[in-house]
Steps between C-alpha positions, in 0.01 A plus 500: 500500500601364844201199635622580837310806455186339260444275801232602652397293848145419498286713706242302674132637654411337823777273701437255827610639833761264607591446862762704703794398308742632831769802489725488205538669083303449168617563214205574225538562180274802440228470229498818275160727553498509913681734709755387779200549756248289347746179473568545840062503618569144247800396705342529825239303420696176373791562760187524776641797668446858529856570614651584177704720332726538162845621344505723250186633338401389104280696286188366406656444135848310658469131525794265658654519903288611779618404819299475744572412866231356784467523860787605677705444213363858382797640719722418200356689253704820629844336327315297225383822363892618481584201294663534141229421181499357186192578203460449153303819353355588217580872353310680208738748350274763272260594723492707921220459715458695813510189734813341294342152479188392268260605742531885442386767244722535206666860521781439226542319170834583374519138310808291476494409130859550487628333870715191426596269731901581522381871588289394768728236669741761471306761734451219762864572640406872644263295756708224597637512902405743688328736395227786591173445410141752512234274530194495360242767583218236538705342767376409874771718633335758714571909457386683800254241626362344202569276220678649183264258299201683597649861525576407126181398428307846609692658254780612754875556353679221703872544519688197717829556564793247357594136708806335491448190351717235372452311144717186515374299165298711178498286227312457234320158459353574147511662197324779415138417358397841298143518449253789371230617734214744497526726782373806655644754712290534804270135473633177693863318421269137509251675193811530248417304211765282338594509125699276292738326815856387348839410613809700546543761269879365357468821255476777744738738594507760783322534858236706319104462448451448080117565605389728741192640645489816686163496602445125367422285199628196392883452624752238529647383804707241684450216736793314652536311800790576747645337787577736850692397834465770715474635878198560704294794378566520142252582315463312124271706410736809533808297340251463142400918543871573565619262190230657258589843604863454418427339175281760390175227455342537800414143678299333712436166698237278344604173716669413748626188722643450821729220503709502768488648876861452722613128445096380416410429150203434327568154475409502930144727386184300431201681355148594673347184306784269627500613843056459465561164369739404811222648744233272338708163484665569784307759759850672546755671298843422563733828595867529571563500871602714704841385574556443152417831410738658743759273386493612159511897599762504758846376568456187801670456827544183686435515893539261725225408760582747757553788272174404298304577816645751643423664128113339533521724869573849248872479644784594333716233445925512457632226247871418359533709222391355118729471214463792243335242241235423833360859560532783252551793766328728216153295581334641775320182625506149498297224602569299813481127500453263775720173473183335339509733210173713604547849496503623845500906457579763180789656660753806494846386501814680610801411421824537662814416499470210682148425536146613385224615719144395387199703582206343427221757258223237474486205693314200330549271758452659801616281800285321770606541900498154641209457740 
């Protein structure tokens, strides 16, 4: 199976509060076993700041990219959280749960005895580009007010509609691993017990379970590991429930990693021991600034002096018009630099024929009247 999802980051008790390490982004690598919320009380602490926010929520049993930003920086979460994703996730063919991860109650075991690998890179297709997708039930989306995940949990019939989504990689990144397990129709996914775990079944034929258990017993299922590029907002979770459906098995996720969030990587994350270890040596944590941060998300102008602060005064400002290869006109902002390289305002560009009107939308460095 794949390490990158085996790797688990360690998940440390009690971390130094560093000093305030200034406005800027940290990128964590989530440990598995704490929710979204409870890295960030950890992050706040070591980035000695209460202004603090995050992209993209993880469930407790994701590890890999959280992205956090501090101080003003928090203003950028609004188009971090609309950046592409990558994951590696591990899917259980054989068995449903009502949650459609590891952490729910087993409501199906269909078995995949008979899945081979050919079949099931074959049904991978249907989901690639866009696509439409019903998320989970035990999802944070709200319905009328309040959260689908805990309408689902009083017993309520949840029904989200379908988002368009759009699936740019699914690939798988292993082979199957078919395994027996012990299971029971109504007790935990995490209480299966395993039987007998082997490699891929060369001999099998078919999409079809070769054990089954309608209200549980011992039945074989599938583990494989499968790579997914996608847009904001799809859920994995749904993608493994939608795959085991077609096939007939019934799936779920049992792991899953984020490895990738817009153009940061996990090779920019540290983990909560890392980032405890820098606070102790150190007293501070180092961030990405500010500037760099915007650089990275937006397209960049160059001003001159005058047109930097009139900008820095929250006036539009007129330039020559960019080349095409400059300023996308499909990108709605871009970020306005002085002649020093420091980003002077987040901006709205217009562009004409002729020239391009800048409006700033956020202005970093606001100017100062001479006294």
């Amino acid at each position: 199976m794949n390490a990158a999802v085996d790797f688990l980051p360690p998940n440390p008790g009690e971390l130094p509060r560093g000093a305030d390490c200034g406005a800027g982004l940290l990128v964590v690598d989530k440990p598995q076993g704490l929710t979204s919320n409870q890295v960030l009380s950890r992050v706040r602490r070591i980035a000695g700041q209460k202004k603090v926010g995050y992209a993209g929520t993880l469930d407790p049993m994701a590890t890999g990219l959280l992205i956090f930003a501090l101080g003003k920086a928090t203003k950028l979460l609004q188009y971090l959280g609309s950046s592409d994703k990558a994951y590696v996730a591990r899917v259980r063919f054989g068995v449903s749960t009502d949650t459609d991860d590891a952490a729910g109650t087993v409501v199906g075991a269909a078995g995949a005895g008979g899945l081979t690998g050919s079949v099931l890179a074959d049904s991978l297709g249907a989901y690639r580009g866009a696509i439409h997708q019903v998320p989970s039930s035990f999802s944070a989306i709200k319905v009328a007010g309040q959260r689908a995940y805990a309408l689902a949990r009083q017993g309520q019939d949840v029904k989200l509609k379908s988002r368009p989504v759009t699936i740019s990689r699914l690939e798988l990144e292993s082979g199957l691993a078919p395994h027996e397990i012990d299971v029971s129709i109504g007790r935990a996914a995490q209480e299966t017990t395993p039987r007998n775990p082997g490699g891929e079944n060369p001999g099998a034929t078919g999409g079809g379970a070769a054990l089954a258990a309608a209200d549980g017993g011992r039945v074989t299922v599938a583990d494989v590991d499968i790579a997914v590029e996608c847009s904001a907002g799809t859920y994995i979770r749904a993608l493994a429930r939608d795959l085991g459906r077609d096939l007939g098995t019934g799936a779920h996720l049992t792991a899953l990693r984020r490895t990738r969030v817009g153009n940061y990587g996990l090779e920019a994350a540290r983990n909560l021991a890392e980032l405890g270890e820098e606070v102790a040596t150190q007293g501070i944590i180092s961030i990405i600034p500010l500037d760099a941060a915007v650089k990275a998300l937006f397209p960049t102008l160059e001003l001159d002096e005058t047109q930097a602060r009139a900008l820095g005064y929250g006036q539009t400002v007129t330039l020559p018009s960019p080349s095409p290869a400059l300023y996308n006109n499909n990108q709605p902002l871009a970020a306005a630099l002085d002649e020093a390289g420091q980003v002077i305002a987040l901006v709205t560009p217009r562009v004409g024929d002729t020239a391009i009107r800048v409006k700033p939308t956020w202005v970093l460095r606001p100017a100062v009247a001479a006294s």
